[in-house]
N, C-alpha and C positions, 0 to 999 in steps of 0.2 A: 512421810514426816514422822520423826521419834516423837508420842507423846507422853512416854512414861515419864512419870514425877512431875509432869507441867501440871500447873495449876490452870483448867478448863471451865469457862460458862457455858453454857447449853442455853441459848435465849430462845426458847419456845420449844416444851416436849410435844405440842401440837394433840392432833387426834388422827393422823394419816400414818404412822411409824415411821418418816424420818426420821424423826427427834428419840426415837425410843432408839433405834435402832443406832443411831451415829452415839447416843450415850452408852448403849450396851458397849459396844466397841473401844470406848475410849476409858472404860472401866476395865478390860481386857484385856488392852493394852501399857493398863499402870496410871493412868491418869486420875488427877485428884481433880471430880468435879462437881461444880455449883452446879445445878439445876435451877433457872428461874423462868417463871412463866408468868402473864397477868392471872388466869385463869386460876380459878382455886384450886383447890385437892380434892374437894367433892368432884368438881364438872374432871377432873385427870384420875378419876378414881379408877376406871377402867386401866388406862395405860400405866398407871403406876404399880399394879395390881402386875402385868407383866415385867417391869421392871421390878420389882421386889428389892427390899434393903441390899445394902454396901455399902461396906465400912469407907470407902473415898467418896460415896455421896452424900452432899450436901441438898438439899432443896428449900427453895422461897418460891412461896404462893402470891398470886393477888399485887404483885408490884415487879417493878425492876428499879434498882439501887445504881445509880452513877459509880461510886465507888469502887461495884465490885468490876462494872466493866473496864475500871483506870489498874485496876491492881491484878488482872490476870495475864497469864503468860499467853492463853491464847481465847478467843471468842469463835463459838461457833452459833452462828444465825441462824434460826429455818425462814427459808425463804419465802414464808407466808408475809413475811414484816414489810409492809408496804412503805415503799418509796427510801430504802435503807439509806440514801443518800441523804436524806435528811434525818431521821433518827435521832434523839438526841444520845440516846445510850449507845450508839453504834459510834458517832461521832466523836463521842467521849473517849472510846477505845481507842479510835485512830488518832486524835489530838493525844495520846499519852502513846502511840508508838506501838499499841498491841496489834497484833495480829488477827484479821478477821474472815474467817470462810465457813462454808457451808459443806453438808452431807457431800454432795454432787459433786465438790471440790477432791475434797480426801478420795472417793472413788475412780476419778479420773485419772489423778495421782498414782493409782496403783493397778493400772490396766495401759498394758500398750495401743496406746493411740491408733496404729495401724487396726489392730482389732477391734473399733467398735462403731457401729452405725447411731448415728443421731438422728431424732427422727424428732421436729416441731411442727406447727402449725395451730392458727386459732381453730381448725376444725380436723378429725378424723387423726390426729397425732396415734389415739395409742391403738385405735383400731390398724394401721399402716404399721406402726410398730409392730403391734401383736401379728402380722398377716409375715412380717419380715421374718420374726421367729419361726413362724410356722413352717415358712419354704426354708429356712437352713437345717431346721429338724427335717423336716419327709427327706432332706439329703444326706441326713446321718452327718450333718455337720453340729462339734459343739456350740452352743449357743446359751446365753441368757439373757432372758428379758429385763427390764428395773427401769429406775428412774422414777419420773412422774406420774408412769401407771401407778402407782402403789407400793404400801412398803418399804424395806430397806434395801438400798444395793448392798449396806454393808454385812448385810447378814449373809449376801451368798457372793462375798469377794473369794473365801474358800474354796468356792467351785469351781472358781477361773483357773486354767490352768494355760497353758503356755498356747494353747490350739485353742481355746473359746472367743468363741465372737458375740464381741455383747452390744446387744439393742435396748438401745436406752432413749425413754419418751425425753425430752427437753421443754419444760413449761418457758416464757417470756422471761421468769423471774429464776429462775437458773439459768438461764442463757447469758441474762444481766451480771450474774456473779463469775460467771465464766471466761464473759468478754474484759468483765473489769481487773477480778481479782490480783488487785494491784499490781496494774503495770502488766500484766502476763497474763494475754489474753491465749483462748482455748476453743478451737472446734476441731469435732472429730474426722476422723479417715473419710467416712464418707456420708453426706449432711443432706439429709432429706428436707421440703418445707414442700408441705401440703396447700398452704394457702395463707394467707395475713386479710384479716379483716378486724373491725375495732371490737376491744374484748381487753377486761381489767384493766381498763384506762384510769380506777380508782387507786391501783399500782405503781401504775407508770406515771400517772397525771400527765398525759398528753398521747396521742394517738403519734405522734413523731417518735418519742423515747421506745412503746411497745413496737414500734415496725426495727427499730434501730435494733435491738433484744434479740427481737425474731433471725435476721439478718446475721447475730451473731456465728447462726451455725454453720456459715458458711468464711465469716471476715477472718479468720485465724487461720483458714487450711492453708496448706504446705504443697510445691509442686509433688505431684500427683496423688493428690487428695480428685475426691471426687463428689459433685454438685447436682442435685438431682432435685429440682421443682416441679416439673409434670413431664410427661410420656406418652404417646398414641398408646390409645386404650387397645388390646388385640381383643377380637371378638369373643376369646374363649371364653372370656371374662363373664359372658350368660351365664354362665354355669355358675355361678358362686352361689353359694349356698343364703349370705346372710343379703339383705332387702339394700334396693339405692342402686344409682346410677353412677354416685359420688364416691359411691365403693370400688365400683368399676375403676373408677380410677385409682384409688387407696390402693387397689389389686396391681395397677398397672405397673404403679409407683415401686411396690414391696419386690415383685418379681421382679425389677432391675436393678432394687439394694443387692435380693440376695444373690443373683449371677453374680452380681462384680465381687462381693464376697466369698464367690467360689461354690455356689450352688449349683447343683443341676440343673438342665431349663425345665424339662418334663417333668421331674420331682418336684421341683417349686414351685409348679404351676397345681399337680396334683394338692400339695399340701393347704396354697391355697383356696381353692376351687373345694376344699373339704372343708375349711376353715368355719365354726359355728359362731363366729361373733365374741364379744365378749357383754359381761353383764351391764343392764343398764347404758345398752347401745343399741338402739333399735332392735331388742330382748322380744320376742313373743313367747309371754307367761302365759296367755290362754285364747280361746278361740274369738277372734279379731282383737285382743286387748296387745295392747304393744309398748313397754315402758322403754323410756328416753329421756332419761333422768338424768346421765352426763351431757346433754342436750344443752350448754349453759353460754351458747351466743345467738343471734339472731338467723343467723345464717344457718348454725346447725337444727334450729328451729324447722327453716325453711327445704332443707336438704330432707328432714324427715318426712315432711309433707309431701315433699314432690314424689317418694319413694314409691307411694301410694299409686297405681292405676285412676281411683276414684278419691278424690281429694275433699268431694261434696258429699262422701262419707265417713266423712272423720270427726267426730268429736275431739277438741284437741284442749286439750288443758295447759296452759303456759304463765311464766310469771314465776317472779321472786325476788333475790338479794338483787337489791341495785346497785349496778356495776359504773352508774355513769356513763354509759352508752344507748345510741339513738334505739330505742324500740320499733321503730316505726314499720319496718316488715316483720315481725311478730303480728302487731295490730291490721297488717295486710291482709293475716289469712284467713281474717275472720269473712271474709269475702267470697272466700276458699271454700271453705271446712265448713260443716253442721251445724257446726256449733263451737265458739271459741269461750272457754272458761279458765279466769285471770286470777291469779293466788298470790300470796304477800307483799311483798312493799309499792312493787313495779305497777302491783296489778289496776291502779287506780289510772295511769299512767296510759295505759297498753289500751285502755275499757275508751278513754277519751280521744287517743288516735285513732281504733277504729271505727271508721265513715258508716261502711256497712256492714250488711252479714249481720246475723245472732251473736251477741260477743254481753258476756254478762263479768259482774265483781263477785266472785265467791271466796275473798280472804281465803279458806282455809282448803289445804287439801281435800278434804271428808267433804267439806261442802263439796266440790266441785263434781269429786267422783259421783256423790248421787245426784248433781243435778246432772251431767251427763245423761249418765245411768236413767234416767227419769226420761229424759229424747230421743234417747235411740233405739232405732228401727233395726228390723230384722237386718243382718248382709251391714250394718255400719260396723265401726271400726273407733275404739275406742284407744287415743295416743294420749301418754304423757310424755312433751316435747315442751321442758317450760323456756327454755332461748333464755333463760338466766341462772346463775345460780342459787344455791343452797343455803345460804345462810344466814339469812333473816330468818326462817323460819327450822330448819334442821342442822345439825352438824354437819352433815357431807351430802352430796350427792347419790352417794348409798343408800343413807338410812330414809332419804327422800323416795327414794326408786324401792325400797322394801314395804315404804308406808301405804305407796301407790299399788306394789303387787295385790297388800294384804287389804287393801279396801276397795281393790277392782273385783277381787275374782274372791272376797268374801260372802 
């Protein structure tokens, strides 16, 4: 799509670099655009500090104006904005005829379909993604990762070149945009779905809508596209480096992306089998401490637990932004674990479903970590696995799992 000289809104420059990055690009490009966000200019001080002035941008803080979404040539979304289908500023766009998509749209747009793997799921997406990368690289295949792990795709469409195969994470809420984007719906060459269990049902408002999303990365493909939901585990699979049983499969999963994308079997197997995890995924920062701070359904909660040998060695800390889904196996493992300690919104929640087991209300991260810290015996094992996420209390799931590093092993 030409967007030079179109007049562009940017609805939400966010805090993940979508929004920084699909603006860099369309400033780039020639585009004259609004920037609006609810969020002030103190709390985007960060991101606007790398966006830096340009004479084609405009920004509005602290609101969104009807007007400007009726009178622009095109609307780009970030896909934070829950439930876009009702929107009223979105809504406005489309009753007046404007055009509306997101980052993950324009990327798709500019990558042959055949070249790229999709890779969803409520749990393990970007660790299977990131493991896909891995066995196309140990094969000397090009590749690039993006998406919903983080950051912009746009910033490394440059790198694509005619031979790259790109792996890209697929949240529920791009998949939504994907399936919908008016009338022309979108899944890739070949669509990975690790699992559906209930997660951002505060998004979708209905656990029907987020399985329908999920399901997208498969309802578009084209004869000989290819569908990949689970795979017998091969034993070699002991050997992987990062903790879980659930990885076992995540491994099994990636090794038969990257074959049908043209990987070696041995090399992909080596690349993953070296593979060290990524941050803030079943991370071990120090001796037994273990952060699991992308941890933000119940399930993945529970997968971290089970990871463990000794589960009645765990101090687990869990809780946070309420998602509007059932906590109720969170509050299970308090039954489990050492010691279960419950942190922001959820946490009040979590402390009343569970029956038994030590399960206490510590509001605040710091609380938690010392009262942990205060329980545990020589040989336990100290997890941050809160089964919700972030943002009641932090801006991401990052600066949660950094908070936790710096006050476990301070």
């Amino acid at each position: 799509m030409n967007v030079t000289g179109l007049n562009v809104v940017v609805m939400g420059l966010g805090r993940f670099g979508g929004g920084l990055g699909v603006t860099q690009w369309l400033l780039e490009q020639g585009a004259n655009v609004l920037l609006t966000d609810l969020l002030s200019e103190e709390e985007l001080r960060h991101q606007l500090e790398q966006l830096g002035p340009h004479e084609k941008l405009r920004c509005i803080f602290g609101e969104h104006r009807i007007k400007d979404f009726e009178q622009a040539d095109l609307i780009v979304a970030n896909p934070a904005v829950r439930m876009p289908w009702e929107n009223p500023y979105l809504q406005a766009a489309w009753d007046a005829g404007v055009e509306v998509k997101t980052e993950i749209q324009f990327v798709v747009e500019q990558v042959d379909r055949r070249k790229i793997v999709g890779v969803t799921g409520s749990a393990g997406k970007s660790t299977t993604a990131a493991m896909i990368h891995a066995a196309l690289l140990a094969s000397d295949l090009q590749a690039v990762l993006g998406g919903n792990i983080g950051g912009s795709m746009m910033q490394k469409i440059d790198q694509i070149s005619d031979d790259t195969i790109v792996v890209l994470e697929l949240s529920s809420a791009m998949l939504w945009w994907l399936g919908d984007a008016q009338g022309k719906g979108w899944s890739p060459h070949v669509g990975v779905l690790t699992n559906i269990s209930p997660n951002h049902l505060d998004w979708h408002g209905s656990m029907e809508s987020y399985e329908t999303c999920k399901e997208n990365i498969f309802s578009f493909q084209e004869q000989g596209d290819i569908e990949i939901r689970s795979v017998e585990v091969d034993p070699i699979r002991d050997e992987l480096y990062i903790l879980g049983e659930h990885n076992k499969q995540n491994a099994a999963v990636a090794i038969n992306a990257a074959i049908v994308m043209g990987a070696d079997v041995q090399e992909a197997v080596k690349g993953i089998t070296e593979f060290r995890g990524l941050p803030h995924r079943l991370e071990r920062v120090g001796e037994n401490v273990y952060n699991d701070s992308k941890s933000t359904t119940p399930q993945a909660c529970v997968l971290a637990v089970d990871s463990f040998d000794k589960p009645s060695r765990i101090h687990l800390i869990v809780g946070g932004y309420d998602k509007k889904i059932d906590l109720s196996l969170i509050a299970q493992q308090a039954d489990r674990v050492a010691g279960l300690y419950a942190i922001g919104q959820t946490a009040e929640d979590i402390i009343q479903l569970a029956k038994c087991g030590y399960a206490v209300h510590c509001e605040s991260l710091e609380v938690a970590v010392r009262a942990a810290k205060e329980r545990m015996g020589e040989g336990d094992v100290l997890l941050l696995s809160p089964g919700c996420a972030s943002l009641d209390q932090f801006e991401n799931y990052e600066q949660r799992g950094e908070a936790f590093c710096s006050l476990a092993l301070g």
